[in-house]
N, C-alpha and C positions, 0 to 999 in steps of 0.2 A: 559617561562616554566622552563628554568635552573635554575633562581632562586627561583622559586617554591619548585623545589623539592632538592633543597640546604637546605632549610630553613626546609624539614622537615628531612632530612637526620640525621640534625642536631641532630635532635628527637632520633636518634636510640638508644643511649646508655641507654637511660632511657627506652625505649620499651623494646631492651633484658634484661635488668635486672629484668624487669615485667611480662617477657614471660610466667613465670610458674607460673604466681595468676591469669592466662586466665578474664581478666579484662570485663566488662560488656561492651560492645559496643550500645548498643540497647537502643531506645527509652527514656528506664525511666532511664539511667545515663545520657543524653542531658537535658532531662527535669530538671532534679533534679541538675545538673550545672546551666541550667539558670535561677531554683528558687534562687540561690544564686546570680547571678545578678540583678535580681531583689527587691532583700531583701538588695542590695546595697552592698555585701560579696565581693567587686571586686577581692580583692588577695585569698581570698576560689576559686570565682568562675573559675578566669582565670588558677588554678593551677587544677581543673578537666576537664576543658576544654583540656588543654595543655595534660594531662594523657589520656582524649578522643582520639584528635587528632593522639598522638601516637599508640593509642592501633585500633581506624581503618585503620589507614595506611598502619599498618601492617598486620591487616585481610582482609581488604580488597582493599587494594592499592590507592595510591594518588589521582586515580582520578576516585575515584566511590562518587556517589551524597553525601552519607553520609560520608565519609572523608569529602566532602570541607562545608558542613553546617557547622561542629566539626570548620573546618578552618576558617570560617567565623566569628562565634561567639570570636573566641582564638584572629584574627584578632581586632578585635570591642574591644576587653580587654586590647590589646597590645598597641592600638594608644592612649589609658589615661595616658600611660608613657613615648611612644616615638612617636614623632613629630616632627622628624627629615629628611631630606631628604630620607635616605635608608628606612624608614618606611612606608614613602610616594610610594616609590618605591615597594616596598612589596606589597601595597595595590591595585596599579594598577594592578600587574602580576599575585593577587589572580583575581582582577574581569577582566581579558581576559582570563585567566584560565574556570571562570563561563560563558561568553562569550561563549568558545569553546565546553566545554564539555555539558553543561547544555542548551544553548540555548541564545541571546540576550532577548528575552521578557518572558522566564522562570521566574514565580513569584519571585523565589530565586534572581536571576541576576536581575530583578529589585528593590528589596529591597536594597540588598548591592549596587546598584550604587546609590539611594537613599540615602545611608548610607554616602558610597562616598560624595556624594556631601556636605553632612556635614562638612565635615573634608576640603574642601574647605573654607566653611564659615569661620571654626574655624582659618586657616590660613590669613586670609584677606580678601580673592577672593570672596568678596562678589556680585558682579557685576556677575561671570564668574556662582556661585551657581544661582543663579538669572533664568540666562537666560538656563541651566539644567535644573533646573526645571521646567522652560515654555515648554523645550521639552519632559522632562519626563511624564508631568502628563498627556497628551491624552495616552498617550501608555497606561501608570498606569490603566488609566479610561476603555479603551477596553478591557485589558485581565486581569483585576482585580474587575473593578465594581468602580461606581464611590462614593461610601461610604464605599469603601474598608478602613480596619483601615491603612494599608499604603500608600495608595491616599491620604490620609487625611493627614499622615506625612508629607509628601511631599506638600502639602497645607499649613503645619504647616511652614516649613522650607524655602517656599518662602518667606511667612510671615515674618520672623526673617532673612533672605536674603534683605528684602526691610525695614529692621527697621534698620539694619547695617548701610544701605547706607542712613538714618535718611525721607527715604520716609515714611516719618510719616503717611500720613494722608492714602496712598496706605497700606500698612504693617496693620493699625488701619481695615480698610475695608474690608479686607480679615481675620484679625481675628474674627471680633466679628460674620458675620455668622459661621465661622466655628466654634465658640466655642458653636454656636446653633447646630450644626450638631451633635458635639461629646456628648454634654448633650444628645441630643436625642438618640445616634446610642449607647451610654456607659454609661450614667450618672454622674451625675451631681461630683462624688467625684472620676471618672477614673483617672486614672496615667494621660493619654493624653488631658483628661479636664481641671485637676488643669495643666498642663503644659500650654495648651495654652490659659487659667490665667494667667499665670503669663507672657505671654508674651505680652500679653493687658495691665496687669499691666506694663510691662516696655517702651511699648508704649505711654500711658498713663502717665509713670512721664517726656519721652521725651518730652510732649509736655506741660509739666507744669502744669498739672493737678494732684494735687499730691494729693489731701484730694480723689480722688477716685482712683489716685494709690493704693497710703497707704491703703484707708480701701479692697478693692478687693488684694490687696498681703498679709493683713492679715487675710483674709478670707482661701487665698490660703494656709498661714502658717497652722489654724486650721484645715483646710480639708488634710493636705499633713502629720500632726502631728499623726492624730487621723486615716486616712491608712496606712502610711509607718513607723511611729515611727519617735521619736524628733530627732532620729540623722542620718537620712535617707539621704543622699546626698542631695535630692529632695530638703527635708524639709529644711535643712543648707543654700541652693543654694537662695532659697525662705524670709529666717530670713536676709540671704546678701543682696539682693534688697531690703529689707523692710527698711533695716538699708541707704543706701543710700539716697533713696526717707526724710526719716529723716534728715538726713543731706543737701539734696537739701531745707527742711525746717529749715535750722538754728540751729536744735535740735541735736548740736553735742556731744554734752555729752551721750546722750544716744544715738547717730548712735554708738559711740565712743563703748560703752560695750556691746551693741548686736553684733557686728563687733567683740571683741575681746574673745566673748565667742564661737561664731562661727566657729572661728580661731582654737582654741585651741580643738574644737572635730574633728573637721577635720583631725586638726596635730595629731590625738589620732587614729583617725580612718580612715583613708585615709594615712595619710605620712606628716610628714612637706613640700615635693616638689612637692608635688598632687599639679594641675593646680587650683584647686578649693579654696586650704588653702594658696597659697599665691594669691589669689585673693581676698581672705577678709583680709589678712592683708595687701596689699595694699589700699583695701578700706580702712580700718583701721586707715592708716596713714594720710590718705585724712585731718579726723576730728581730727589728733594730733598739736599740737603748732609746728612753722619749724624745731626747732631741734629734736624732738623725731620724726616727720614726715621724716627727712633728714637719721636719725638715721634707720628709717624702711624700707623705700623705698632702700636705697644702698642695705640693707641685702636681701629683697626681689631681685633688679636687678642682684645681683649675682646667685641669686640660680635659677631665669629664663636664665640667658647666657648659666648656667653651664647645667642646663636639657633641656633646649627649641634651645638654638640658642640666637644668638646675633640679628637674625633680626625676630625672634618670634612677631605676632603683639601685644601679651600683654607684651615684653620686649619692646618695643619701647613706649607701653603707659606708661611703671613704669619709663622709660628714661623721658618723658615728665613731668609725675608726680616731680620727681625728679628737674629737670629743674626748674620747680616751686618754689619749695620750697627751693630751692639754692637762686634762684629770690629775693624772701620774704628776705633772709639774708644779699641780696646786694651782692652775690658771683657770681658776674655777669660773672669773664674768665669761669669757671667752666661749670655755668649754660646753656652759649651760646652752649658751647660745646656738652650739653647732648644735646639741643633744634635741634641743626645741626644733631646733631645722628639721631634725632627720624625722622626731616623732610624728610632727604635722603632718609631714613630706607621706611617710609609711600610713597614716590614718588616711590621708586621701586617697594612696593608692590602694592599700592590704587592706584596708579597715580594723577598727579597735581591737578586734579576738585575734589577728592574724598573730605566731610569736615574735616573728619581729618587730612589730609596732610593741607589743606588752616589753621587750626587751628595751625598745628607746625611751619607752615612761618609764622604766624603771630605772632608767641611766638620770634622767631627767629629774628624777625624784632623789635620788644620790646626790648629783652635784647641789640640787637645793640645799639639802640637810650638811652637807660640808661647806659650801660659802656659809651660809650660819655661823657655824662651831668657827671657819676660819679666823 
């Protein structure tokens, strides 16, 4: 609770200075912030979110239900820049905060731990998301409805919890009803549909099935194009696994320029440090020759240490990526070096069995046996 109300305190100076434009607290200024999230407006939406926040705080104190919705929503905008321990930290003292005031199985308190659990995933904790979710969604299903649109997230998110941990064929089984559920409950071009599209499609090129990846992720492209607009995060997030699955096909040249037009709206419209735009240009690098691939990858590892952390799990994959392409040059003291980086890195977070930690000792185990021979 102390840092709760630290963190809005923080807020005041900008409340009093607003004091006397008596700012709109009600209904249609929440709405009309998270149509700006949803139109993908992230820095629009989180700076009226943040003027919300303030302005109920102050009318009507920190811990009345609509302050911590306003809190909620400010939270959910804050964690696409920080994802760093104190952030992590924030996000649990908001949901015992909801906990407290609001109730444990209050629709809201189960949404945000829903939410929560995400941000697990995002971190590695795929396993830990997983097994969350098997206990969340009876609760979800009794005091929500069991075709509740957030039951279903929550469905969705186990899903992409057991695709993480490459439980392909589990993760596959639970998508494709549920992508029946959401055509029927939403239709066939909802936000929620084409999403968990595209995560059948990533499913799907997992297991090397790529001529129905590819056509189903570009199905998801035109559908995600023609609701949200061509440069809707969605849509971007969408052209970025299209372009891979092409590269898993050999077709690096054009992985190679859909990858690096995607990059650059990103960095136009998001931020060059946005998590999304240096993940296509690590894709990016993937399908470049090793020196411009070496050349992309450092630039990239720098700008994830600098914003994410050193043990970030998509810093430890651009460390691995990097490792590679050292590899390829014969820059084998180097290379070991990143490879030891990422495996540690993957054993503390995934633990020994996870496959990608068996995938960095095996990199690791390679460069040994070639500096040798070298």
């Amino acid at each position: 609770m102390k840092h709760f109300l630290a963190a809005l305190l923080l807020l005041a100076p900008a409340c009093s200075a607003a004091a006397d434009a008596a700012p709109d607290i009600g209904p249609k200024a929440y709405d009309a912030a998270l149509a700006l999230c949803h139109a993908g407006k992230y820095p629009e939406a989180e700076q009226a979110f943040r003027a919300l926040v303030v302005a109920r705080t102050q009318a009507l104190g920190p811990e009345d239900r609509e302050s911590l919705l306003a809190r909620v929503e400010l939270m959910k905008l804050e964690m696409n820049r920080h994802r760093d321990a104190a952030a992590e930290a924030a996000v649990m003292d908001l949901f015992r905060n909801l906990r407290r005031i609001l109730g444990a199985e209050a629709p809201e308190t189960l949404k945000f731990q829903s939410w929560k659990i995400s941000l697990q995933s995002q971190r590695g904790r795929h396993e830990e998301a997983e097994q969350e979710c098997r206990s969340l969604i009876p609760i979800m299903a009794r005091v929500l409805g069991s075709e509740d649109r957030e039951i279903l997230s929550a469905r969705l998110m186990l899903a992409c919890a057991l695709l993480e941990q490459r439980k392909l064929n589990e993760s596959e089984k639970e998508l494709r009803p549920l992508l029946s559920l959401y055509e029927r409950a939403q239709g066939a071009d909802a936000p929620d549909t084409l999403y968990a599209r595209h995560a059948l499609g990533t499913a799907l090129m997992l297991q090397e099935s790529y001529a129905e990846a590819e056509a189903m992720l570009r199905g998801v492209i035109s559908s995600r194009t023609r609701v949200h607009g061509p440069e809707h995060p969605d849509t971007l997030n969408s052209r970025n696994s299209l372009a891979v699955v092409l590269g898993r096909q050999e077709k690096h040249a054009e992985a190679a320029k859909e990858l690096r037009s995607v990059a650059a709206i990103q960095a136009r419209t998001l931020g060059p440090e946005h998590p999304d735009t240096l993940r296509s240009r690590a894709n990016m690098a993937r399908e470049l020759p090793p020196q411009e691939a070496e050349r992309e990858f450092r630039a990239v590892l720098a700008m994830r240490e600098r914003v994410f952390g050193a043990e970030d799990p998509e810093t430890l994959v651009t460390c691995y990526n990097l490792a590679w392409q050292l590899s390829l040059q014969k820059k084998y003291p180097e290379a070991l070096a990143c490879a030891r980086r990422c495996y540690e890195g993957r054993m503390l977070l995934l633990g020994a069995d996870h496959p990608d930690t068996r995938e960095s000792g095996q990199l690791v185990k390679m460069l040994i046996d070639a500096a040798e021979k070298a």
